[in-house]
Structures are given as C-alpha cells and as structure tokens.
N, C-alpha and C positions, 0 to 999 in steps of 0.2 A: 368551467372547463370539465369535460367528460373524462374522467380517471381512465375510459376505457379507447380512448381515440389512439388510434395507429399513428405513428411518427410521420411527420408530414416532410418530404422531401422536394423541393425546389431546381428546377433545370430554370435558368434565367441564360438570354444571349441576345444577338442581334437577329431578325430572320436570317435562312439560310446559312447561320451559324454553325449547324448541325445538332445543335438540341433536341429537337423530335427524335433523331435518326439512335440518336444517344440515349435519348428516356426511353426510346424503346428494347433498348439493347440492355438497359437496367434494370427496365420491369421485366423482362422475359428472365434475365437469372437469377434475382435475387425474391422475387414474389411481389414484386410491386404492384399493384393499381396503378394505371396509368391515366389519369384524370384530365381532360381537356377542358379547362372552364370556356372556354368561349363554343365548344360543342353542347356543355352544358346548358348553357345559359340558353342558347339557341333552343333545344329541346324544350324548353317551358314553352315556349309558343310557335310549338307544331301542332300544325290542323290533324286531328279532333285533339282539344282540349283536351286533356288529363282531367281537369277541375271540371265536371259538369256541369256546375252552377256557374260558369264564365265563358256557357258554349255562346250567352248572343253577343260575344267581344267577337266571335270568328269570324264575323263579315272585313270588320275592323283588321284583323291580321293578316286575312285573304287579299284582300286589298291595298296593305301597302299602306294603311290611311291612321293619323292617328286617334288613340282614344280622348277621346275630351277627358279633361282635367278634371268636372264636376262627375262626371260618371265613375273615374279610376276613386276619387273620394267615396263617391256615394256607395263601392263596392267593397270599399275599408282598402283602399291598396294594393292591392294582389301583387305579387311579383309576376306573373305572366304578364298585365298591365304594364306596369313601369317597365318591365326589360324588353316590351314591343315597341314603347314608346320613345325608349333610348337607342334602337335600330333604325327607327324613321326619320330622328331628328340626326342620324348618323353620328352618334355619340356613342360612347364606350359606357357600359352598365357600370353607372356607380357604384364605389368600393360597398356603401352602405346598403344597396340592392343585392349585390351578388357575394358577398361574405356570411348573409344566411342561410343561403340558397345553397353553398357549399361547403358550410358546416352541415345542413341537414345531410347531404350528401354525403359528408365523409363518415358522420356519426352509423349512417345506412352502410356503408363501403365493412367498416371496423368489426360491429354488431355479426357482418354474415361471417368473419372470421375466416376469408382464404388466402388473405395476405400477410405480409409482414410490415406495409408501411402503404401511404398514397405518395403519389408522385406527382406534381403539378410542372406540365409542359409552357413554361411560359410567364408563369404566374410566382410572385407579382413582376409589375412591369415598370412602376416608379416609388420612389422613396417614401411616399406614405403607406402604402397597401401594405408592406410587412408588418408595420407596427400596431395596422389597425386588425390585422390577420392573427398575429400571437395576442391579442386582447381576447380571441377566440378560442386560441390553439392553445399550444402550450412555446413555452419558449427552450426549454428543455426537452424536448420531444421534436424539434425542428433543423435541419440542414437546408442551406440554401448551395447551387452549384453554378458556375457559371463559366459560360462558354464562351471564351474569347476568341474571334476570330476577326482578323483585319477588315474593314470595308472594303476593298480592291477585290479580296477572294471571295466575299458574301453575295458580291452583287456581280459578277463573274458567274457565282455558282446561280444565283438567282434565276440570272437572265439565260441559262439553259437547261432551267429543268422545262419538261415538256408541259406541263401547267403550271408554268411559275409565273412571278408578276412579270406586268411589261415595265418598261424603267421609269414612268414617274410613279406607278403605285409603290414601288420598291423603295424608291428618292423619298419616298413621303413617310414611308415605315423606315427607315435608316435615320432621318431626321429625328424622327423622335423620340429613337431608340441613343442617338446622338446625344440629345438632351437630356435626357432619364437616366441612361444605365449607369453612366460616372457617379453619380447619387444613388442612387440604389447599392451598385456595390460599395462603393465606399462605407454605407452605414450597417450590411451586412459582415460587412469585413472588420466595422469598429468591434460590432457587440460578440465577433468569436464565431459566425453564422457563416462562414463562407468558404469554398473549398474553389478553389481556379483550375482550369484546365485550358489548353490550347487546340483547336480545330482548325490549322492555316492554309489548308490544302496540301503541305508536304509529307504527309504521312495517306496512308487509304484511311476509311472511315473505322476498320477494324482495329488496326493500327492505335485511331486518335482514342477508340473507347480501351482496347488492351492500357492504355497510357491514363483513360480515367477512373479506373479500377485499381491500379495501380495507387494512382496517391490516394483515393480515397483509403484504402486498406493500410495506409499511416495513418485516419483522419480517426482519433478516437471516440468522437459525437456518431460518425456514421459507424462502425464497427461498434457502439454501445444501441445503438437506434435500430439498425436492421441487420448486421452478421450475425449478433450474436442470442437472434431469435429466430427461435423455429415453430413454425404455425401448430 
C-alpha cells in the first residue's frame, strides 16, 4: 500500500440510479478525481497504442478480432492484450486485469497532487471486487456510497434519456445489478464501508445530492478522508 494514495471514494447504484449525475456533483465541490474504470480500461486499447512495442496487436484491435493466446503469452501479457480480448469475447475485464491498471492510475492521479481523494463511478460492482480492491488500497482510506433508487423509477428514467438504453439492454443491466448489489452492500455495510442515500424521483436531482451531502457531513470516515483536507 502506497502511504501516499488519496482516499478512495466509491458511488455504487443500479444504472440510471443517478450515481454519475451525483459523483459529478461531488467531484466538482469537494476536489475529487472523478475516475471512470470502464472509460479507463477502454483507453489502453485505443488506436495508436501508447505501448509502441504492441503497435503490430493494432490490426487485431481495429478489427474487432481477437488476439491469439500464444501471442498475448509470447508478449508476457500486456494489459492492452487481455482487456481487448475481454471486449471481444464480451466479458467484463477481470478483477485481476483491471485492479492494476487502476492502482497504477490512482498512484498517477495522488503523485500530481490536485485533489483531495479519487472517486470511482460505478466501481465495484459485485461482492468480490471490494475485497480484492482494499488488498490494494487501503481499508482505512476507503468510503463506499450507494444509491438506492427503485427499479420502476430507474428504468422510467432510463427509457427517456435521449441515448439511453432501449429496454432489453437496460433488463439485462438491472438483472444483474438485481443479483449483485444485495451482496455488495450488504458486505460493505458489515465492515462500517457504507453510507446510503435515496434517488426515487421525488425530489430534483439538486435536491437528492443537497440530501447526500447532507448525511455524509454526520458520516465521520468521509469528514476524516476528504473535508477535513486541504490540497
């Protein structure tokens, strides 16, 4: 654990929960990094390669195709490799791929020194990734937040944003948000990690963060982690 890593803050919900709209509203007052692992992850295998030495994978990434197994070996593994190859086979980048990938990143975020914490939109998203995250992180240096809001209002709100999902992509991210999130919070909630708030439609969006700002400023993990530092 890097003595110097910035406090890691957690937005967990269902989509269309209002979590973005909320971590955005967090990081602009309080000095947050606003981290989006699945934009990260995405960014390691955008054409041209960062890594020069894995520009001849680009035909392989341009294309949609994936890399052979004996090549990703023969090139020692790369993360650009596996996390192309977890997009194709349309699978979610394993915990074990994308946990260094964004520690290196947060240790990068802490080092330039303009924030007071990272904020992960999303992340994590089932009951193992927290545990295998504070193996990284710190566990005292950590807040998780989570955004409860009904199904009825989530996919209501969903099905009228102007590019939002059409309703089996949404059915199919609610489902699994269904099966995961009762376990997730629950185990964030044993170990003292978790702070709840309500987004149900009946308030505006100003409103539901005036209201999460609010209990956080009782929460004394987050008032010890990011109020009561100044860049």
């Amino acid at each position: 654990m890097d003595t110097n890593m910035l406090p890691i803050i957690s937005v967990i919900g269902a989509n269309a929960s209002g979590k973005t709209t909320l971590s955005w509203k967090l990081a602009e007052e309080f000095d947050l990094y606003l981290l989006d692992i699945e934009e990260l992850l995405r960014s390691m295998v955008e054409l041209p390669l960062a890594n020069k030495a894995l520009r001849h994978l680009e035909d392989y990434i341009r294309y949609n195709e994936l890399i052979p197994e004996e090549l990703v070996e023969q090139l020692g593994s790369p993360d650009e490799a596996l996390i192309h190859n977890s997009y194709v086979r349309k699978k979610r980048v394993p915990i074990d791929i994308a946990l260094p990938v964004l520690q290196r990143k947060c240790a990068q975020i802490s080092k330039e020194g303009n924030h007071r914490g990272i904020l992960f939109d999303g992340f994590p998203r089932v009951a193992g990734q927290p545990k295998a995250a504070l193996e990284f992180f710190d566990e005292e240096s950590y807040l998780a937040i989570f955004v409860h809001c009904p199904e009825e209002v989530a996919r209501s709100r969903s099905l009228s944003y102007p590019i939002g999902d059409d309703d089996p992509v949404f059915e199919f991210k609610l489902a699994f948000h269904r099966e995961n999130l009762p376990q997730l919070v629950q185990m964030l909630e044993a170990g003292g990690l978790l702070v709840k708030t309500l987004n149900d439609g009946s308030v505006t969006i100003d409103e539901a963060y005036a209201s999460l700002v609010a209990i956080l400023s009782e929460n004394k993990i987050w008032n010890e982690l990011i109020v009561s530092k100044s860049r």
